[in-house]
N, C-alpha and C positions, 0 to 999 in steps of 0.2 A: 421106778425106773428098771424093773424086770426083765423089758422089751428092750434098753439099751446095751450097747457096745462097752465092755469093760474100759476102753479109754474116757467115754463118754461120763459113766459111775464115775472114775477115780478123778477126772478132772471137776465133775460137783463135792465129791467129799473135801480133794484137796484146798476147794475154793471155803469150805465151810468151817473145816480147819482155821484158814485164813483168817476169816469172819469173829472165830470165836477168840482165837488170839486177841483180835482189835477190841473185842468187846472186853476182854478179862483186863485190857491193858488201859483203853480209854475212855469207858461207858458210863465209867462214873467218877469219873475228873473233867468239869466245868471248869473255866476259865472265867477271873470272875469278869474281866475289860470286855470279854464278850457277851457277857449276862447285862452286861451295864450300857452295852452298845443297845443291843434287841429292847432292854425297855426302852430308852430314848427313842428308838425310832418310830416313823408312823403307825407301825403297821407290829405290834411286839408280838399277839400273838400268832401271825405267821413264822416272824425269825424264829418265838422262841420252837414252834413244829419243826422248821429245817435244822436247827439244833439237836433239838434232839432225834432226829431222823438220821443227821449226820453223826451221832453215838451208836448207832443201831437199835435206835428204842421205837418202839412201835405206839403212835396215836391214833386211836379211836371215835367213832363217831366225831369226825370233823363234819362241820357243815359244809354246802358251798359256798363259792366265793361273792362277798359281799361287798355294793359298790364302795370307793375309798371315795372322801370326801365327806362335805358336810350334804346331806338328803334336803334340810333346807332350800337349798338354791341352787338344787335340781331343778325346783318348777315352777322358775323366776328365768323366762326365757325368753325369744325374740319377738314370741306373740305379741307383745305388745306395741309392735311398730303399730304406725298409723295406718287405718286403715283395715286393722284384723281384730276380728274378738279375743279374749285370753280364753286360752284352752284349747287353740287351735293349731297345737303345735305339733309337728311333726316329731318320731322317735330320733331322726336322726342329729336333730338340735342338740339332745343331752347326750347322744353318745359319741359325736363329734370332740375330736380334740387338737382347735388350731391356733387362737390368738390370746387362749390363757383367759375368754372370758367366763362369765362367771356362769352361764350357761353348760360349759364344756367338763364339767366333773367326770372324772375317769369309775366308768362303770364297767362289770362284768362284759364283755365283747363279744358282741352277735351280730353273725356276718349276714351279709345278705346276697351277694356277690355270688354267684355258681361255684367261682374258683376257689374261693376263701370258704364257702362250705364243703366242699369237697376236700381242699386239705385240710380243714378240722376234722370231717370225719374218717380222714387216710393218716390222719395223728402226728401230722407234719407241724403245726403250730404252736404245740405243749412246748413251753419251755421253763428251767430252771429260776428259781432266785436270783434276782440281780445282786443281792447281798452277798451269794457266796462268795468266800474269798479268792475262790481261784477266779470268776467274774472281777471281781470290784476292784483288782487290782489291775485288769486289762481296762475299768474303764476308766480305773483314774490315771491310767498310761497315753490314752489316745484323747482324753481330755485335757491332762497337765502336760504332757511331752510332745504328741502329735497333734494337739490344739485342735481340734476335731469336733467343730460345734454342737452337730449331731451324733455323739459317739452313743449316743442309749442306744439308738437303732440298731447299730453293728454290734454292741452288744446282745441286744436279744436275740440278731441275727445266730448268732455264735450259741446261744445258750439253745434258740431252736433245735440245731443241728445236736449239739452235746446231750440235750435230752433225747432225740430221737436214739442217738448210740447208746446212752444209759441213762433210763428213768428214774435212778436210784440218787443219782449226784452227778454233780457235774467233774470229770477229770479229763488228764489226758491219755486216757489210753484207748480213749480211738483210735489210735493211731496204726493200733496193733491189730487193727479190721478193717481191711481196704472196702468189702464189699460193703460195709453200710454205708460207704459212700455215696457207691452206685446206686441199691436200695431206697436211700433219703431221694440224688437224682430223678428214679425212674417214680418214684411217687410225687412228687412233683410235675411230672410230665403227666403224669395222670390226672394231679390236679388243673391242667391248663398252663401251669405256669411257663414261660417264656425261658429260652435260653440266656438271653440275657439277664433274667434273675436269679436262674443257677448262678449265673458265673460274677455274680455280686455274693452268693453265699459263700461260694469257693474264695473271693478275692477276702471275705471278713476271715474266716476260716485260715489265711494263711497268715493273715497280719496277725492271728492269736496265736500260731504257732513262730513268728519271728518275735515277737514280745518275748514268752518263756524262752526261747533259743539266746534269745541276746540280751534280754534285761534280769533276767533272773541267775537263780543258783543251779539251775538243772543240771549243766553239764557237770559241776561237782558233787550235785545229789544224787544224781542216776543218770551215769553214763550211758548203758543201756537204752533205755526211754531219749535220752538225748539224741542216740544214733537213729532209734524208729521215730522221730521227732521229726528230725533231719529227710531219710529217707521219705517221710508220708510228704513230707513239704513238697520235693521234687515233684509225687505222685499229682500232687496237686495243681501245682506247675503245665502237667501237661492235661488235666482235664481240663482246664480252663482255657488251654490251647483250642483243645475240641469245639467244646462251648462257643468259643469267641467267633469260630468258622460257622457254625450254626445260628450264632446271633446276626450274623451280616445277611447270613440265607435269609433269614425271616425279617429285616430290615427292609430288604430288595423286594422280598414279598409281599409286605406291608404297604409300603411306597407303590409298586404297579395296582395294588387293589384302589388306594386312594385315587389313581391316575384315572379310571373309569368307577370310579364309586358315585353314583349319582345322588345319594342321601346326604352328599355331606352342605352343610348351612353356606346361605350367599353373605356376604358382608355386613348385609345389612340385620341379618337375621342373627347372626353374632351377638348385636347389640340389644336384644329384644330387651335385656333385665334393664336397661338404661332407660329404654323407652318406659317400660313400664312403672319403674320405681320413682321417676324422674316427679312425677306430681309428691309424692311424698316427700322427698326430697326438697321441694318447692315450699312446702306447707311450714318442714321444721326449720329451714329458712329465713322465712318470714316473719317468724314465730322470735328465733333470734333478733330480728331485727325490731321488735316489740319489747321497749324501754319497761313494762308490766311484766314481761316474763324476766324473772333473774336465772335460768337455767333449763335444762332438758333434762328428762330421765335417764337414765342408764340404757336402756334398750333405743330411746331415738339417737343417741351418741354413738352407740353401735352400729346404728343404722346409715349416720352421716357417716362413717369413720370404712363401712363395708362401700358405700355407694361410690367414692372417692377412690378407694381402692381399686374399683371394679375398672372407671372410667381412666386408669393410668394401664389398667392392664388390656384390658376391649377394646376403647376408643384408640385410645395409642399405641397400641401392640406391642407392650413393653413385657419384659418378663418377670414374673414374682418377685425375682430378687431385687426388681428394680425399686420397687415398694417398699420393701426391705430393709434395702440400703440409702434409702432418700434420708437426708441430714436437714436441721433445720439450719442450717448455715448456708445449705444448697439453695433452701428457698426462700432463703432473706436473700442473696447475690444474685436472683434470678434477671435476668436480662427483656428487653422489651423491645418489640420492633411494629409500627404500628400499633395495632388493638392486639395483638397479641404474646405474650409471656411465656421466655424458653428456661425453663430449669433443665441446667444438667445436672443429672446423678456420677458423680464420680465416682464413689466406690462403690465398683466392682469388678470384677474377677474377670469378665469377661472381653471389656474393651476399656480406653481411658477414661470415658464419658459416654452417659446417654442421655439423649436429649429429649425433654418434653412440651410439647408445645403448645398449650393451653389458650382457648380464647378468652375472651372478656368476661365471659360468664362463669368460665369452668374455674377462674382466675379470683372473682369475687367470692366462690361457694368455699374454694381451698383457704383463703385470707378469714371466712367466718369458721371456719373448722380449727385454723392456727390460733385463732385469738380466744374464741372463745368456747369449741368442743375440745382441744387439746387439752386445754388448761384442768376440765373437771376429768379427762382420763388419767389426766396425771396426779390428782388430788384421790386416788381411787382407793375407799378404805380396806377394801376386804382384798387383804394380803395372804396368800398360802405360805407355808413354811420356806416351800423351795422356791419361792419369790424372794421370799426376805435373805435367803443364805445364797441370792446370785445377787453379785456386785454388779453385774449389768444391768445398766438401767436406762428408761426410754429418754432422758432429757435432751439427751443430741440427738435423736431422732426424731421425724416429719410426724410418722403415720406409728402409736401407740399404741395398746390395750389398753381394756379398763382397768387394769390393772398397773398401769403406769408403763409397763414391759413393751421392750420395740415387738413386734410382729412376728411372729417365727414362721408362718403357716399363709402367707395370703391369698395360695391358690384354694388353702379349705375355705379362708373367709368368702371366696368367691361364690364356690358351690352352697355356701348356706344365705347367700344372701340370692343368690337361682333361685335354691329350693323356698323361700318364702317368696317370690313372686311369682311361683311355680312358674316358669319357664326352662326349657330344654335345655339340661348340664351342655355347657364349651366351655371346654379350657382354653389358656394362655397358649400352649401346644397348635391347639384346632386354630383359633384365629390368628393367629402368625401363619400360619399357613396357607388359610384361606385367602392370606391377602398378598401373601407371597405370590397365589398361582393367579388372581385376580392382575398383580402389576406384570403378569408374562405377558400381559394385553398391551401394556402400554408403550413405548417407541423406548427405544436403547438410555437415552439418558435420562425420561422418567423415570424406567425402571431400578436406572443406576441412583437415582438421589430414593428411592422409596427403599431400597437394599441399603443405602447410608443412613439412612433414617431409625432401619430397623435394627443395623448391626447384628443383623442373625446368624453369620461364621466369623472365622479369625479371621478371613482374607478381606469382608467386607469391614474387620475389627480396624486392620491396620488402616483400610480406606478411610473411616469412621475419624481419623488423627487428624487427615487434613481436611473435614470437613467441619472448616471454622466459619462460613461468611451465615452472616443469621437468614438474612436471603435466602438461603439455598435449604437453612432448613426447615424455614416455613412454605418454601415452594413444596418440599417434599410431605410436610404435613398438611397441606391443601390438599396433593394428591390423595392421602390415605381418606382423606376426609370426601372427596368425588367418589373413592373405590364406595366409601361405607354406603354410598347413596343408593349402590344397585340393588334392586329388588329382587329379580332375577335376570338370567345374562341375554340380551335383545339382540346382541352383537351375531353378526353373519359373521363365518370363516374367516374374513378376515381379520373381525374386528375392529372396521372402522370406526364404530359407534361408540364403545368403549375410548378409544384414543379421544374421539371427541369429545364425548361427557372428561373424561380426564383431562383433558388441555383448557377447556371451559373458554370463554371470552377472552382477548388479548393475549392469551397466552401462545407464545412458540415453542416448537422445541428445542428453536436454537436456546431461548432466554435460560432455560432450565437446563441447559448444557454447558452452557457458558458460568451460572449459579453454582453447579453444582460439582464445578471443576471437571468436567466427563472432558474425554478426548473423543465421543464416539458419534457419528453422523445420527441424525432424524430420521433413520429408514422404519416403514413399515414391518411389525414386531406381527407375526401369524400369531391365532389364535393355538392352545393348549390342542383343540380338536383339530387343526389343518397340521400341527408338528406331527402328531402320530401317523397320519394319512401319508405326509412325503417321508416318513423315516426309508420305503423302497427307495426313492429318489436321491435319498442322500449318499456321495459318492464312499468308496470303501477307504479304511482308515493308509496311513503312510510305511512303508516297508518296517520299519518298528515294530509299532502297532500290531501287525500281524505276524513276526516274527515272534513276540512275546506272545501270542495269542499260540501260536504254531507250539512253542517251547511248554508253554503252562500243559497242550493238550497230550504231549508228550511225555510229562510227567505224568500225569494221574494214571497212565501203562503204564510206561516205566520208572520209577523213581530211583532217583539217586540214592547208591549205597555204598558202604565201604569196597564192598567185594564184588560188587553188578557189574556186569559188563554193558559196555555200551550198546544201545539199542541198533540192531545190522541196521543197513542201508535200506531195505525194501521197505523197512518201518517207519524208517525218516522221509523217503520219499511219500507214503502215503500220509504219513502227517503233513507236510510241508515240500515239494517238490524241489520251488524253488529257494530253499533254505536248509535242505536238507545238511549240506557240507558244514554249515555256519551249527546248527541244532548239535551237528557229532563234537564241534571244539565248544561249544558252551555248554554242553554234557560232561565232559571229560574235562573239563574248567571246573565246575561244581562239584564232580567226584575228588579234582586234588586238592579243593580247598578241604574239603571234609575231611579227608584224608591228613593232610596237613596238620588240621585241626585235632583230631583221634590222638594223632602223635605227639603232638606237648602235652596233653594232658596226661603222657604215658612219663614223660619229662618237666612234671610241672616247676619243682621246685630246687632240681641241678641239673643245671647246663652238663649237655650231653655233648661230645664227640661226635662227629661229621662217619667216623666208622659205625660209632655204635647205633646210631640209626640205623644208617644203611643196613646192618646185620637186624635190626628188629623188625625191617621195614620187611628185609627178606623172608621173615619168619612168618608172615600175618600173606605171603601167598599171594599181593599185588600181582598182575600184570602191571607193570607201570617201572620206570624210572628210579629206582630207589633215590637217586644221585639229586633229583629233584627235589624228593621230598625232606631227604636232608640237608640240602642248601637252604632252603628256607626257614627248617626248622633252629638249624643252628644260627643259622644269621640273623633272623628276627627271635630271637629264645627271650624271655620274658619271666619270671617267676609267675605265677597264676596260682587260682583255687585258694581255698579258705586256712588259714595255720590250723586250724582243730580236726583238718583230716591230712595233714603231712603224712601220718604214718601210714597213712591207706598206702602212700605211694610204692611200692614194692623196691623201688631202688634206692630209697631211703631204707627201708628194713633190710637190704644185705648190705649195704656202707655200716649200719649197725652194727649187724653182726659180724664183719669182715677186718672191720676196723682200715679201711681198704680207702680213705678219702683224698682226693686228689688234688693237686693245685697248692699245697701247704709245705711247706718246710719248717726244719726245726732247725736253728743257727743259733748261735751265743752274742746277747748282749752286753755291754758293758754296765756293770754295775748291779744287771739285772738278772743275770746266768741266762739261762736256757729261755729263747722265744717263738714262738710262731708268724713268719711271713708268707704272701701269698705268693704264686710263683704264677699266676693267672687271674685272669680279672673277674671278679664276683659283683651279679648284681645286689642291688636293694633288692632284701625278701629268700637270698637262695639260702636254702643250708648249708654251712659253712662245716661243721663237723659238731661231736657229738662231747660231752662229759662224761667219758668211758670210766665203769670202775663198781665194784661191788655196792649194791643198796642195801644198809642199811637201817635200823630204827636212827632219828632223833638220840634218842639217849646216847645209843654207842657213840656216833656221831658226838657227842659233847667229850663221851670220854676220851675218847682217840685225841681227839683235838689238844686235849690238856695233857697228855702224855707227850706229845712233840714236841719239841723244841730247836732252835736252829734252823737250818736249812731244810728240816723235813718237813716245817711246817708251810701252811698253807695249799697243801693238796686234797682240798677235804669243798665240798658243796653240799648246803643246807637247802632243804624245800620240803613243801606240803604234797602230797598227794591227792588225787581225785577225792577222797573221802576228808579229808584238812587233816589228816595226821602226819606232826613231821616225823621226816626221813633224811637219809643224808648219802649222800655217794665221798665212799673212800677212795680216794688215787692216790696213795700215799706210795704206794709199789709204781716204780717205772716201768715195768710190765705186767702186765694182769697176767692171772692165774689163763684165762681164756682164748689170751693171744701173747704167749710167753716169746715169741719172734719181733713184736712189734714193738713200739715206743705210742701210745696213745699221745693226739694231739691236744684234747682239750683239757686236760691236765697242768699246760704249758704255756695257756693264753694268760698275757701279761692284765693287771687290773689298772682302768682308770674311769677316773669320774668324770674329766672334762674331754675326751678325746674318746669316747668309746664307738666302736664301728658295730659291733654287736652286740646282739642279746639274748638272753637263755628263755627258752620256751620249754615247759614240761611237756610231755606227751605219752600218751601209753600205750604201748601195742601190745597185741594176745600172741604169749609164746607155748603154744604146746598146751591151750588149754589155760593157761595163766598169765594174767595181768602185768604187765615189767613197765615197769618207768624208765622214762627217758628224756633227759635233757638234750636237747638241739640249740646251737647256738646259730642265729638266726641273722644276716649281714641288713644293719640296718642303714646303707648307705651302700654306692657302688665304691667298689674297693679294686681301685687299677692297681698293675704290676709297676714301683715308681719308688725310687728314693724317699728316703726321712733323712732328713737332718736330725741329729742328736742333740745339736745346739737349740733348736726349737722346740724338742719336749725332752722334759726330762725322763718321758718312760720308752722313748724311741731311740734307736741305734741305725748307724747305716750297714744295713747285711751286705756281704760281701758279692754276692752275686745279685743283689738287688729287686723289690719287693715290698710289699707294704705290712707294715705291723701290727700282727690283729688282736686287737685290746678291747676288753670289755668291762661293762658297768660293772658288772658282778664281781664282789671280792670273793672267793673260792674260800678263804679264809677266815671269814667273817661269822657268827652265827649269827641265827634267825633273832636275835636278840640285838641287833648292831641297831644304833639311832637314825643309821640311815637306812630310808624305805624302800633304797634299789637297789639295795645290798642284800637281797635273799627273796627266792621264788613263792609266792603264794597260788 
């Protein structure tokens, strides 16, 4: 390091320093629960490498990584459907991992994808042990607390990122590197990746920093790290803002390309893996229904178990989850109208019910799958460990693995049940789509019972509730079944041809209007290619419309800001002529909201004075009203912001130090001497005032205490500090050394257990370079200016000039030792 910068040297030595500390202190003290953990698990000589790597011990000649699983029943694979010789199986059968069958053994991972090699070799993919402990305790946080079915993902997510910041282990002190943010970002965008996947790493990435923020001991172990913990959150906060605007760009972008994208598949070409698989399908069938055969192998079970999947997700355009979530309770209740049979799936997430509507045949093959391919998936011997240690299991479920296990993957089962009839990958995605832009063909309440049908948003979800008549949604599944017939689209501009094939024989539009509860006429619905042609034609939006359109384009020159002035007149009429006046008051509307807004959080957590605004308002150099922005703030005033940064607030730290708090009186009780009343109304959450008085150790504290007696006693408060050592504040002096003019208040707040209005919160601010503790006594209730009866609590009196009496849980007197557990601050 010859060529480096003296600060550059001294921060590697000092780091090295560090290093050997850790090793002279930890390097060779094992734990034996963690020695005992690594051989139990699958994989011990990997833990026991991160073990000792996290000692700082260094291992040698490791090999590569080798696949997990049993190598057996790698090459016991789908070849064997009917139909195909063994051996003729595709790489991506064994390195697939979607329904847990036995096929899917997790091997070393090799991408094939442009994007996924490209961030393997940009080193964006390396990630940590799921075992380490700073991991395994976020995933068994979003697994056990946030129920988070899928939380492995978001964890690897998390540990991607963690390795790319340090390949050494996983910690938090990325936090303390803004730019490998952007770096990790901008390599990503190199690899292809989308903005919306960024901002799925940023979204995992925050939830790992609000677990340590709020479920752990941080804030007592390292304050420090707590606050760049906090700060990076925010950071985060707003790239994901960015992100988010950039994700809708490429959404819109996406959607116009599909709009004239002429490759994408007709309806019917969707269904090719049906057409083609459907004889095999037929064969094992058959085969079932042959009193000589007592059973099917494993691979044609998977074969029935992939074809039936495919045909709830292709033919019916339902979505994965719908497969998913199918119950077999769903398809013993299922309902009949005619020749044909409506299962609805109820759970799910999406809408109250999805309906599926099966014909007579598709209806026979599902009844030979429940009775007698279910039965052997669910009898399925070769169990993995982490099968047997998940309590979920497939019995209430339709559609199973061979492994007994509901489904977790059915859009992968789809793709391998493509790639063995090799035809052209469509997703669930693609064909909901396709049939989506195929019913734009069809007249107003076709359209509306195939959008009921398919429940593809919320607005169609809520629709989806009142479509109960079974009518209406086998009408609707007739139509998707006309769509699927198109080979390619014959229809002229208008699309008469389409409506016709779609309406078929006897059918009206009114019958399917009336079916399908529409309110809307049988008019003539243009074709996809006649809508872009008259979008000239189509008349300009309504004074609104164009006014928000006028305001947005207005922003992006000039944007609203504390201290901006508003954009002159020449500027608003060239944006908007005729809106120009309306643009200057919804400008300067937006500037005082902001404004407004700046200013309580300068007042978050004490009500401020209608002067003292205005005087701060005056200081920050507005053009504007003061008088405004203190009416509002005082009037609507609120306590706000998190209690772990009260002290940031600057006007808490001179009430501190001033001892200067306002709204409080000291009067004499009966029976009880000296109390405090309010003389002003305090919300739920404001700081009320402080426990003024020298800190000292715990110990002293013990001994003070036992030296008083009488009337001196009970001016004394016990509490832990940031680090958990106790401490104790003295107020045994009615005037501190510091403010020998004053009477401190919180000295003089009376104790109760059933009546308490407040509560003491610790907090620490940095005075002069050093650390000072501070108790806030925190109003847990709105506390109005208002009579007590003395006859109603025995710790209240009526003050004379009237007031309320502020009493708290905390016995001031008590030590960290008292039996009860809110009688002393941890």
């Amino acid at each position: 390091m010859k060529d480096k910068t003296p600060p550059v040297i001294l921060e590697v030595v000092e780091k090295a320093k560090k290093d050997v500390c850790d090793l002279l202190k930890n390097g060779r003290a094992f734990s034996y629960a963690v020695l005992k953990q690594i051989v139990s698990s699958p994989n011990p000589i990997e833990g026991l490498i991160e073990e000792l790597k996290y000692h700082h011990l260094f291992v040698t000649g490791v090999p590569p990584p080798l696949p997990i699983g049993n190598p057996r029943l790698v090459t016991e694979t789908l070849s064997e459907c009917p139909g195909e010789a063994p051996g003729e199986t595709e790489p991506s059968d064994v390195e697939s991992c979607g329904s847990n069958e036995l096929f899917q053994c997790r091997q070393e991972k090799t991408y094939t994808k442009d994007k996924m090699v490209k961030a393997k070799d940009l080193g964006i993919l390396k990630k940590h042990s799921a075992d380490h402990p700073l991991l395994k305790r976020f995933a068994d946080y979003l697994k056990n607390d946030y129920e988070n079915a899928k939380y492995q993902q978001e964890v690897d997510t998390v540990s991607r990122y963690l390795y790319f910041a340090d390949p050494t282990e996983p910690s938090l002190k990325f936090v303390n590197d803004r730019e490998k943010l952007r770096d990790f970002l901008g390599q990503q965008a190199k690899a292809g990746y989308k903005a919306q996947t960024s901002g799925n790493y940023i979204k995992c990435l925050k939830r790992f920093l609000e677990f340590h923020l709020t479920r752990t001991g941080l804030r007592q172990d390292d304050r420090e790290l707590y606050k760049q913990c906090t700060l990076y959150l925010s950071f985060l906060t707003s790239s994901q803002s960015v992100l988010s605007k950039q994700a809708s760009k490429e959404i819109v972008q996406k959607r116009h390309a599909l709009l004239f994208d002429k490759s994408q598949p007709t309806p019917r070409e969707c269904l090719a893996v049906l057409d083609k698989g459907e004889g095999d399908l037929v064969k094992i069938m058959n085969q079932l229904d042959d009193s000589s055969s007592s059973s099917l192998s494993r691979t044609e079970c998977i074969f029935v178990l992939y074809y039936l999947e495919a045909i709830v997700i292709l033919r019916h355009c339902q979505r994965p989850c719908v497969v998913q979530s199918m119950k077999v309770k769903e398809w013993l209740e299922r309902k009949h109208a005619d020749d044909d049979s409506i299962v609805f799936v109820k759970d799910h997430k999406t809408a109250a019910h999805f309906s599926i509507v099966l014909s007579k045949k598709e209806e026979a093959w599902f009844e030979k799958y429940y009775n007698k391919v279910r039965p052997q998936l669910l009898a399925g011997e070769r169990k993995r460990k982490r099968d047997e240690q998940d309590e979920k299991d497939g019995d209430d479920f339709f559609f199973v693995s061979s492994r007994g296990k509901p489904i977790n993957n059915a859009a992968g089962d789809l793709i391998k049940l493509q790639q063995k009839c090799n035809v052209p990958q469509v997703s669930s995605q693609v064909v909901r789509r396709v049939f989506e832009t195929a019913a734009n063909r069809l007249d107003d309440p076709q359209k509306k019972a195939v959008s009921d049908y398919l429940g593809h948003s919320g607005t169609t979800a809520d629709r989806h509730y009142r479509m109960k008549s079974l009518e209406s949604i086998v009408i609707a599944a007739g139509l998707l079944k006309k769509l699927q017939r198109q080979k390619k689209s014959s229809a002229g501009p208008s699309g008469e041809g389409t409506r016709q094939e779609a309406l078929g024989e006897g059918t009206s539009p009114q019958s399917v209007e009336s079916s399908s509860h529409g309110d809307h006429c049988a008019l003539p619905q243009p074709s996809l290619r006649q809508l872009v042609i008259d979008l000239e034609r189509i008349p300009e939006g309504n004074d609104k419309v164009k006014f928000h359109e006028a305001f947005k384009s207005l922003l992006e020159n000039h944007p609203v800001t504390l201290s901006g002035q508003i954009p002159k007149v020449r500027i608003r009429r060239d944006t908007s002529e005729a809106n120009q006046r309306k643009l200057y008051t919804h400008w300067a509307q937006k500037q005082l909201e902001m404004r407004v807004k700046h200013t309580r959080e300068q007042f978050n957590r004490r009500r401020p004075t209608k002067e003292r605004v205005d005087t701060w308002v005056k200081k920050q150099g507005w053009k504007c009203k003061a008088a405004n922005i203190s009416t509002e703030v005082v009037e609507n005033w609120a306590p706000s912001g998190s209690e772990d940064r009260i002290m940031d607030n600057k006007r808490i730290q001179t009430l501190v130090k001033t001892q200067d708090w306002k709204g409080l009186h000291i009067t004499q009780f009966e029976e009880k001497g000296d109390g405090i009343i309010t003389t002003r109304t305090f919300k739920k959450g404001e700081v009320v005032c402080d426990y003024h008085g020298p800190v000292v150790s715990g110990k002293e504290g013990e001994n003070i205490h036992k030296n008083t007696t009488g009337k001196e006693t009970g001016y004394i408060f016990f509490f832990r500090n940031s680090k958990g050592q106790p401490m104790c504040i003295d107020a045994h002096s009615d005037r501190c050394h510091c403010h020998p003019d004053k009477r401190t208040f919180g000295r003089l707040v009376n104790h109760s257990k059933k009546n308490s209005n407040i509560k003491p919160l610790h907090c620490v601010v940095d005075k002069h370079g050093e650390m000072k503790d501070v108790i806030l006594f925190i109003a847990t209730k709105d506390l109005p200016v208002e009579k007590v009866d003395l006859k109603k609590s025995r710790f209240f009196t009526v003050p004379h000039d009237g007031g309320s009496v502020v009493t708290s849980p905390v016995s001031s007197s008590t030590s960290r030792d008292s039996p009860h557990p809110n009688l002393s601050l941890t």
